[in-house]
C-alpha positions, 0 to 999 in steps of 0.5 A: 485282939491285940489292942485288947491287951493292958499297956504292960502286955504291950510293952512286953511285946514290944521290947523283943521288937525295939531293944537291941540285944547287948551283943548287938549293941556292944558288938565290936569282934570285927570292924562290920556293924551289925547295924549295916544291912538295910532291914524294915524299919522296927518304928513302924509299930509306932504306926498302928495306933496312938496307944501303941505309939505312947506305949512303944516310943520309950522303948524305941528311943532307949537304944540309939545307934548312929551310923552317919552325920545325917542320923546324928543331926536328925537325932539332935532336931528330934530331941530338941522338937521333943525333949521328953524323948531325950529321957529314954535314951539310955545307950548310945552307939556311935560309929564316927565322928558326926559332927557337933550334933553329938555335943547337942544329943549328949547335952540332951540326955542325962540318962545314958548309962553306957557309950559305944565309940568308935576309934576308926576316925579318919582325915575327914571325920568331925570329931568337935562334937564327939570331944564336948560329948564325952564331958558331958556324959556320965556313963557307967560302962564304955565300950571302945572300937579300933579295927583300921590302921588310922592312927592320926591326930583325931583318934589320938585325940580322942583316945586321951579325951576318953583317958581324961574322962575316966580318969577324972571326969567318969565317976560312975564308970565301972565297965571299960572295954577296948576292943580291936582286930585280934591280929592287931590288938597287941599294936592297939594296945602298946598305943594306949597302955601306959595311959590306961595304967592311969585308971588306977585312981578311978574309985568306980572302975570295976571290970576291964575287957580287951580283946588281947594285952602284954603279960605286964600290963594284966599283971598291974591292972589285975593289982588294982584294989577295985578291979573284979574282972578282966575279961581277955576277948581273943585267944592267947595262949601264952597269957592263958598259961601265966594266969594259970600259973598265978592264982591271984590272977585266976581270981580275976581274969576270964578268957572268952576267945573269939575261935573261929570268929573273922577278923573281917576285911583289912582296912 
């Protein structure tokens, strides 16, 4: 009866199996992946039939996520075997580093519109690949993920190739999001701040979301002409006070506390 269906009947049903949620796919409340438990694979729709093949692949390939250099190289040869597929892609969600197989993914795919990134980046992490990626992208929203206490080279690294972009290279970036453990993310934030006050000469930048940040640094970035909305992730009532008592600053920024949410395992 199923196969009865027009192809528009079909790829409604198939979008509820194959796209991820944007709370999935954004998800960086804790440093767990909602993609780390091993489920059935959604793919095998793919399976049935050759009608339902043609009707479901686009929608498989346009939510990616990748969790291993293994994913990541076995991404890159499919792309490369099927350049039609590099079309769909249109988020990408990458938990490490993974070697030069990003450079070759991003290179592949000119449609992605928004990118996860980890800053969890560790001594034996490949992180080459990820830096031409970045370059190649052209995302219009980037969600940033920093929940360890690594702070080495490599996350210092990426974090000022990342600044650089948006500050030069991201023409069509209007969403940035930087998100960490809610008892460290003051600590993450005094990392990056003094960059980030450099997004102030990006024309396309309009919402900003962080899990928590220092009075001054609301106060400069909600003074930004093209700036919307400042979403603050964690619960800080201090910072809620001051934008209570600033209307200009009521204008713009969002609480959207996490209550009762775990920080997960320290790592």
């Amino acid at each position: 009866m199923v196969n009865s269906f027009p192809e528009e009947v079909l790829k409604e049903i198939f979008t509820s199996a194959l796209l991820i949620p944007d709370e999935k796919f954004s998800f960086a409340k804790t440093g767990l992946s909602p993609f780390g438990q091993n489920l059935a694979s959604t793919a095998s729709v793919l399976l049935v039939c050759k009608r339902w093949l043609r009707v479901a692949t686009p929608l498989l390939y346009e939510d990616v996520v990748l969790r291993s250099t293994a994913q990541a190289q076995a991404l890159a040869d499919s792309l490369t075997a099927n350049p039609r597929f590099a079309l769909y892609v249109k988020r990408l969600r990458m938990e490490g580093g993974f070697g030069t197989s990003l450079s070759i993914i991003l290179s592949k795919c000119p449609h992605i519109v928004e990118l996860f990134i980890t800053l969890d980046i560790f001594g034996d992490d490949s992180i080459d690949g990820l830096h031409a990626a970045l370059m190649l992208a052209k995302p219009h929203r980037v969600i940033l993920s920093k929940h360890t206490r690594a702070k080495n080279g490599k996350v210092l690294k990426l974090m000022n190739e990342i600044i650089s972009c948006v500050k030069h290279k991201w023409h069509s970036l209007e969403t940035f999001e930087l998100h960490a453990r809610p008892t460290r993310a003051r600590t993450v934030m005094s990392w990056f701040e003094d960059d980030i006050r450099g997004f102030r000469s990006s024309t396309s930048l309009k919402h900003l979301v962080f899990t928590d940040c220092s009075q001054g640094f609301l106060e400069v970035v909600a003074s930004w002409p093209n700036i919307e909305s400042i979403r603050i992730t964690s619960e800080n009532h201090k910072l809620h006070e001051v934008v209570e008592e600033n209307p200009a600053l009521q204008q713009i920024v969002v609480f959207d506390a996490m209550i009762g949410e775990a920080d997960g395992p320290e790592m």
